[in-house]
C-alpha positions as MATLAB code, in Angstrom:
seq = 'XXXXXXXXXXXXXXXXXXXXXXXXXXXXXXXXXXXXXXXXXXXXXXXXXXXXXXXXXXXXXXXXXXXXXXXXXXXXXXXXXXX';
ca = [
     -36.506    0.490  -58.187;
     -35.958    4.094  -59.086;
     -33.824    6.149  -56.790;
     -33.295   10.183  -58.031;
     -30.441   11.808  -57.789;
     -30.670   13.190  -53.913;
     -31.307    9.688  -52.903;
     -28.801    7.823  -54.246;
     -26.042   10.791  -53.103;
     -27.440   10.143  -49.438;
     -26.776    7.022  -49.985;
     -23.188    6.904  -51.246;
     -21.971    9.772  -48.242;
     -24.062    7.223  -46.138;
     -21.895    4.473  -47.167;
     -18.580    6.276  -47.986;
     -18.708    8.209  -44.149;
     -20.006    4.895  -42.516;
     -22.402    7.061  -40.575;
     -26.405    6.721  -39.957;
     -28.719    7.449  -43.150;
     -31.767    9.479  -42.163;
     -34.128    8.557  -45.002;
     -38.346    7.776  -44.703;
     -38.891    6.997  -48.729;
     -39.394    3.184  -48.606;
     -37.678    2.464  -51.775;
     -34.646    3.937  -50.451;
     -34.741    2.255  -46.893;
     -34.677   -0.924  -49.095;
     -31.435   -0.070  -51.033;
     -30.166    1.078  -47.981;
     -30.793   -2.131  -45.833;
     -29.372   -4.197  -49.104;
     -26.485   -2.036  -48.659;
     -26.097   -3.156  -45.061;
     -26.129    0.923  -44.124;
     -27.526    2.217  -40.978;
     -31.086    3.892  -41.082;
     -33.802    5.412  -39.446;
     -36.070    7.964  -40.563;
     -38.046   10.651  -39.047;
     -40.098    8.827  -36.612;
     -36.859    6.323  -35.566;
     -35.785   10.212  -34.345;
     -38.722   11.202  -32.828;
     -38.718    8.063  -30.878;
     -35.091    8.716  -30.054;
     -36.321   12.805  -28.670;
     -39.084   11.033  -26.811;
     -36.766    8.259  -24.845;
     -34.505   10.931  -23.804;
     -37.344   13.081  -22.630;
     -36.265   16.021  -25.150;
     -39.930   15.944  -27.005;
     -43.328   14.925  -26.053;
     -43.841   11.844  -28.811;
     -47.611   11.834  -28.482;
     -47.779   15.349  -29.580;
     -45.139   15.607  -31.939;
     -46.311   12.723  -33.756;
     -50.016   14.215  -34.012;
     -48.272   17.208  -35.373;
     -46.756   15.122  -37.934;
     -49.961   13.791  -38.661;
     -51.494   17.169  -39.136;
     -48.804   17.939  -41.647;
     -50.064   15.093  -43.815;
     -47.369   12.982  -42.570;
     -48.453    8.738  -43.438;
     -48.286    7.248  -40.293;
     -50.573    4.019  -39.267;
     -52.477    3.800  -36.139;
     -50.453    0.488  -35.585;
     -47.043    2.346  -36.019;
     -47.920    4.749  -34.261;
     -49.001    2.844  -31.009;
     -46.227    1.130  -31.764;
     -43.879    3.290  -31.228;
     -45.629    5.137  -28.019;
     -45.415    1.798  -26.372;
     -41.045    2.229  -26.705;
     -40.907    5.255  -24.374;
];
């Protein structure tokens, strides 16, 4: 597993501030969750917006998708079926 440089700083502020790692590369969420570090990425923070009625989910994740973002039609029902 390759991490670059920007990912494996993330990782060690992550782990030397003990605070949550916002990250959406897989590889990374896997050195991450062997590091026993907190994560989520960008739709764990959409999801968050949505709960707390700050964003509409639906449409904020279709704009993702529009912006090329990868995003399953199983995730994303998913995670419309949290809020």
């Amino acid at each position: 597993m390759y991490l670059d440089a920007g990912e494996s700083e993330a990782i060690v502020l992550a782990k030397e501030k003990d605070c949550l790692l916002i990250i959406d590369d897989g590889d990374v969420r896997k050195a991450a969750k062997n590091m026993n570090l907190n994560i989520t990425g960008t739709v764990g923070i959409l999801l968050k917006a949505g709960k707390d009625r700050k964003i509409d989910l639906r449409e904020s994740l279709d704009e993702l998708n529009a912006c090329g973002f990868r995003l399953s039609e199983k995730v994303r029902d998913f995670v419309l079926s949290k809020i």
